[in-house]
N, C-alpha and C positions, 0 to 999 in steps of 0.2 A: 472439570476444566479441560479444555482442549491441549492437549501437551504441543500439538502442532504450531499453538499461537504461540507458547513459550519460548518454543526452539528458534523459530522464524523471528519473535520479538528480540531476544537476547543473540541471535548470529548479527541482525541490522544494528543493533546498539553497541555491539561489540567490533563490529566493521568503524562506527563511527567513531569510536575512544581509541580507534587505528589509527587514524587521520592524523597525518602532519598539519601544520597550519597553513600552511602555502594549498593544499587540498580544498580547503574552504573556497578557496576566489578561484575552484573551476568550474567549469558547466556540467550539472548533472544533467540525467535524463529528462527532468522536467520541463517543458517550452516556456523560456524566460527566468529559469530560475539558478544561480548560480548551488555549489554544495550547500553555502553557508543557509541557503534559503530552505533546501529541501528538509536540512535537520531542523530548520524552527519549526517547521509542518509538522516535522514527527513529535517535537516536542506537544505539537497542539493535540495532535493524534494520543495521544498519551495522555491530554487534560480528559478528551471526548470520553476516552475509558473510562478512566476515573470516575467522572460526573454519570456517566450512561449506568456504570454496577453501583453507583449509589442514588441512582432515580429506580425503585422499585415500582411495579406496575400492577395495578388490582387484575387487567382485563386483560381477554385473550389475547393472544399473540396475532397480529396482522401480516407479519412478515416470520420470513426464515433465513437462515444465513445466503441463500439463495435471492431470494424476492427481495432482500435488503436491499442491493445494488439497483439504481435506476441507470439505466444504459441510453448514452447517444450517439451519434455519428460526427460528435465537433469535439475535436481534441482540443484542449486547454492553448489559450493563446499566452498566459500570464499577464491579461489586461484585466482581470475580474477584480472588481474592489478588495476581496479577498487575500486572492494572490497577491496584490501589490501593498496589503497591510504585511503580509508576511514577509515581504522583502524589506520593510521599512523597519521592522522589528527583527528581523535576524541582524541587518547593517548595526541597528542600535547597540549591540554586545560588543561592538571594535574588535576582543580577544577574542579567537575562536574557542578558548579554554575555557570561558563562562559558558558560551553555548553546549559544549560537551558535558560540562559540570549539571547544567538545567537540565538536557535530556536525560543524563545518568539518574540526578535524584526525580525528577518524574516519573523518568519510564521506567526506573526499579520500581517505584512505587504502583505505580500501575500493570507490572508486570506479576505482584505479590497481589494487588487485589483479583488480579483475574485467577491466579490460585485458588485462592479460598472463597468466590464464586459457587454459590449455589447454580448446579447446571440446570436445573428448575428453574430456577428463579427469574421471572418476566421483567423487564427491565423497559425505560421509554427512552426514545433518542429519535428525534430527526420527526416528532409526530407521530410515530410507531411504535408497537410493542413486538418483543421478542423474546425468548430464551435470553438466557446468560450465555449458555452450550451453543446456540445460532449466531449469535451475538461477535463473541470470539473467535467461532471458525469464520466467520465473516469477514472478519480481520488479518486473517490467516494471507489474503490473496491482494489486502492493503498492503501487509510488509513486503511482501514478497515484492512487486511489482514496485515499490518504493527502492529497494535495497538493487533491485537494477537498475534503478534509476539514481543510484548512490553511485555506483561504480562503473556506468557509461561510459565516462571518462578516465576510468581511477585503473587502469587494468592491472595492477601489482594488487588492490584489495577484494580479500573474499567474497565470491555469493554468497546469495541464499541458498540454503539448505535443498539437497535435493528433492527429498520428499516434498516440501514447500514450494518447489514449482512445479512437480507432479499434481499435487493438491491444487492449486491454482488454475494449472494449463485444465482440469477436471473444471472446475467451478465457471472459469470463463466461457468453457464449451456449454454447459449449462445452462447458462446465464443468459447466452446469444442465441442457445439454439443452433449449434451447429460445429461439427467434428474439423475439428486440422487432420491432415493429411500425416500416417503416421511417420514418414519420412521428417516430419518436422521437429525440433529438439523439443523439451517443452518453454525453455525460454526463446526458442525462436517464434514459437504460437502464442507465447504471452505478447512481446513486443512487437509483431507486426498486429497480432489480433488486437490488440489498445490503441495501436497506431503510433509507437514507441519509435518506430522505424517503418520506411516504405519497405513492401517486400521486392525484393529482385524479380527479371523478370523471368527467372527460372523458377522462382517460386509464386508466383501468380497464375505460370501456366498448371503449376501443379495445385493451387489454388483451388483454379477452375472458379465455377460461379461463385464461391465465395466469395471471391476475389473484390469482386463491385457489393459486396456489404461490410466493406474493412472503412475504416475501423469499428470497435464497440468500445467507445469509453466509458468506466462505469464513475458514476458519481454517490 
C-alpha cells in the first residue's frame, strides 16, 4: 500500500472534519464549485476506490499511476453534466454535518481498503487495468491538488502534506513532460501547471516557453 495515499487521504479528510459550517458556502478552488460541492466529489472519490480495489482484473495492466491521468488544455468550467449532479447533491444534505459524516464513513472505509490492498493486485476502473500500488499512488496527486482546492479560500485551514505535493509537483512534471523552474514552490507548479491560478507575469517570464502550454488538466 502506498503510505503516501494514506497520509494525503487522512490530512484532506481531516482538514474537512475542520470545517466550520459557514466554510461549506465558500468558494473552493474548483471553477463553479462552492466547499460544500468539492467534499461530495471526495465523497465520490472514495466510492471510485472502493469499487476500483473490489473490481479485480485477470489482464495485464494497460496503464500505471503515471499513464492513468489523461491530460488537456480546458480547465473545468463546472457546466459538465457531472459537475452539476454533484452540486445538486451536495445542496441536497442542507446540514453540512451529514456531508462530513458521509465522507468520514466512506473515506475511512476506503482509506482501510486501500491498506489491505494487495500492491499486485490488477484492478479495472475507467476501462483500464492497473496495479493496486499504481492505482493508489495515482491518487496521491488527486488528494493533494483537491486539498488545495479545499483551502483556497480557507487560509486559517491545513495543506497538504509536504511530501504529498513534492510527489505531485514530481508526477505532474511527468505526466506533461516538462520541469518547473526550480525557483517554483511545489504548490506554486501544481496550481499554475493545472491552471489553478494564472501565473504572474514574473513567473511566465521565468516560465519561458512553458509558459504557452499551461495549463495541463488532468482528468
Amino acid at each position: 500500500m502506498d503510505l503516501l495515499f494514506s497520509r494525503s487521504w487522512a490530512a484532506l479528510r481531516t482538514a474537512v472534519a475542520g470545517l466550520s459550517d459557514e466554510d461549506f458556502a465558500q468558494p473552493s478552488g474548483c471553477a463553479g464549485w462552492l466547499v460544500r460541492d468539492l467534499v461530495c466529489h471526495l465523497v465520490i472519490d472514495a466510492q471510485d476506490v472502493l469499487i476500483t480495489l473490489a473490481t479485480p482484473a485477470g489482464a495485464e495492466p494497460t496503464r500505471d499511476a503515471v499513464t492513468y491521468w489523461n491530460v488537456s488544455a480546458t480547465p473545468p468550467t463546472g457546466d459538465d453534466p457531472l459537475d452539476a449532479l454533484t452540486v445538486r447533491l451536495a445542496a441536497a444534505y442542507e446540514d453540512p454535518r451529514l456531508l462530513t459524516f458521509h465522507l468520514d464513513d466512506v473515506g475511512s472505509a476506503a482509506g482501510r481498503a486501500a491498506e489491505l490492498a494487495d500492491p499486485d493486485l490488477r484492478v479495472a476502473t475507467r476501462g483500464e487495468v492497473l496495479t493496486a500500488a499504481d492505482y493508489l499512488s495515482a491518487y496521491v496527486i488527486e488528494w493533494t491538488l483537491h486539498h488545495l482546492d479545499l483551502v483556497a479560500y480557507l487560509p486559517g485551514t491545513p495543506g497538504p502534506p509536504l511530501e504529498g505535493l513534492a510527489r505531485s509537483r514530481r508526477m505532474l512534471e511527468t505526466i506533461a513532460g516538462a520541469t518547473f523552474p526550480a525557483s517554483f514552490s511545489d504548490e506554486d507548479a501544481l496550481l499554475t501547471g493545472t491552471g489553478r491560478r494564472a501565473p504572474t507575469g514574473e513567473e511566465k517570464a521565468r516560465l519561458g516557453g512553458l509558459a504557452a502550454r499551461l495549463p495541463f488538466v488532468l482528468g
